[in-house]
C-alpha angles and dihedrals in degrees: 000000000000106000088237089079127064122251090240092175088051083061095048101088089050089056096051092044094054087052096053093051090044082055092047102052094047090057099045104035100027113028118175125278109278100007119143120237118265108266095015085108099277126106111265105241119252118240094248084055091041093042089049092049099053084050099048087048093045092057095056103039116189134196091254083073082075132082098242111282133196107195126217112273128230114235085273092064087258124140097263101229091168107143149081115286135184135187120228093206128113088219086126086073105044115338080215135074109291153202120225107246143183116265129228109310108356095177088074101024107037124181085356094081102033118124118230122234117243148157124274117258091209125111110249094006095270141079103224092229127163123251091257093044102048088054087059085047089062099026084058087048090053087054104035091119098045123102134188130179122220140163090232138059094276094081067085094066101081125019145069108257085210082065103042085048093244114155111282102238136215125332084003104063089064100053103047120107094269130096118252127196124220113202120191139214137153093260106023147030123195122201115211116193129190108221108082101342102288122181134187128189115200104203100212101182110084087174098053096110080203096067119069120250089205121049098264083212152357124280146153107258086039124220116305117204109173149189147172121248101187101302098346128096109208118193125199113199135176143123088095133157113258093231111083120088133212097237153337086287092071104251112161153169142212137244081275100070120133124190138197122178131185123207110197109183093213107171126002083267104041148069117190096213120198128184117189099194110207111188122152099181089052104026143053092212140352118280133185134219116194131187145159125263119202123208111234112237108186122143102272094354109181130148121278120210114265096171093171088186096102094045088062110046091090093050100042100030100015087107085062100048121116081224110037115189113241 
């Protein structure tokens, strides 16, 4: 064997010695929830069960997994949630488990473009949708480049929003790969995202007879009412525009989707985030995705402009242009 070219045999008896020991710390320091102890009558798990269990626990991460924390308060006793945050999922992508994949054009692009693997950010693996439904679902994921302008509301049909630089919608908008700032008030709370613009307002005062009570119309980032149950802001949208996904695969919802989501500052660093999706027209049933959000901590963080708008004119309005690029 030449010396250029690693002994990877050689390596092969480290990297089985750093997995045992990985097995063996999950099953002796984290068994899995409700298992009974080894020689208590009840049948030690196997490696493969223990190894399954720790993964099956790491993907939906809870605030017990947190020493107990009682977060800093606003000048209204409030947990103070004021910051920038940021989720480390590739839910964008699929909010389900997921292949890597190659991006658009990889002949040309290469690696660039290539979508990253990753575990689903959904409670129990699946969304509970009906037959007619799920073949939108996948009808929406074949099409999900195409895009077709029209001067009515079918430009909507095919499409990802994300990709046609539309604003991300509600729970989306708070797990793709961009920072968002959460800025805090007695009344109110508004919700600034990166990624085209977006903006939120979390109306906090159910008792103020000016604000409505219903959404007075439809949007795209729906309409937020909130309120704090102990240390956990809990936010109730709807009234939203059918149009936003939940991601690139093409997962979706109808003018008849309904959010609540549940902030639980569970450690100075870290948000426990939970979305319960309630959609009739979609869904057989509610269903939940949870997630941690990290608070970015860099020296001077803020949010920088990605306003995607102009990226997108020659793809969306080329065909209109005088002079029309061949």
């Amino acid at each position: 064997m030449s010396r250029s070219q690693p002994n990877r045999a050689r390596d092969i008896p480290a990297v089985l010695f750093v997995t045992a020991v990985a097995l063996f710390l999950l099953v002796t320091v984290n068994p899995v929830a409700g298992q009974a102890p080894a020689g208590a009558g009840a049948k030690a798990p196997t490696t493969t069960e223990a190894a399954r269990g720790a993964a099956a626990a790491a993907k939906a991460p809870t605030a017990g997994q947190f020493r107990p924390y009682k977060a800093p308060r606003t000048p209204d006793g409030k947990p103070d949630l004021n910051g920038i945050w940021q989720a480390f999922v590739t839910a964008d992508i699929d909010v389900q488990d997921h292949d890597a994949q190659a991006g658009p054009h990889p002949d040309i692009m290469g690696a660039y473009g290539a979508w990253p693997g990753g575990q689903g950010i959904v409670e129990g693996g699946e969304i509970p949708y009906k037959p007619e439904a799920l073949a939108k679902k996948k009808e929406n994921a074949e099409k999900r480049m195409l895009v077709n302008i029209t001067s009515d509301d079918h430009r909507h049909d095919t499409g990802d929003p994300e990709l046609k630089c539309y604003t991300p919608g509600v729970p989306r908008a708070n797990y793709m790969p961009f920072p968002f700032q959460i800025i805090q008030g007695p009344d109110r709370i508004m919700i600034a995202y990166e990624f085209a613009r977006s903006l939120r307002t979390v109306y906090m005062n159910a008792n103020d007879k000016t604000i409505p009570q219903e959404p007075p119309a439809d949007t795209w980032m729906g309409w937020s009412s909130g309120h704090f149950e102990g240390d956990t802001l809990v936010v109730d949208s709807k009234g939203f525009l059918p149009y936003t996904w939940f991601d690139r695969a093409g997962d979706y919802h109808s003018d008849a989707l309904h959010v609540v989501e549940r902030y639980t500052q569970v450690s100075p660093y870290h948000i426990m985030y939970e979305a319960t999706i309630e959609d009739p027209n979609v869904f057989t049933r509610p269903w939940k995705m949870s997630f941690p959000l990290y608070r970015r901590m860099e020296k001077g963080i803020q949010l920088v402009d990605f306003n995607c708008t102009e990226f997108v004119l020659d793809l969306l309005y080329g065909q209109y242009s005088k002079y029309p690029k061949k």
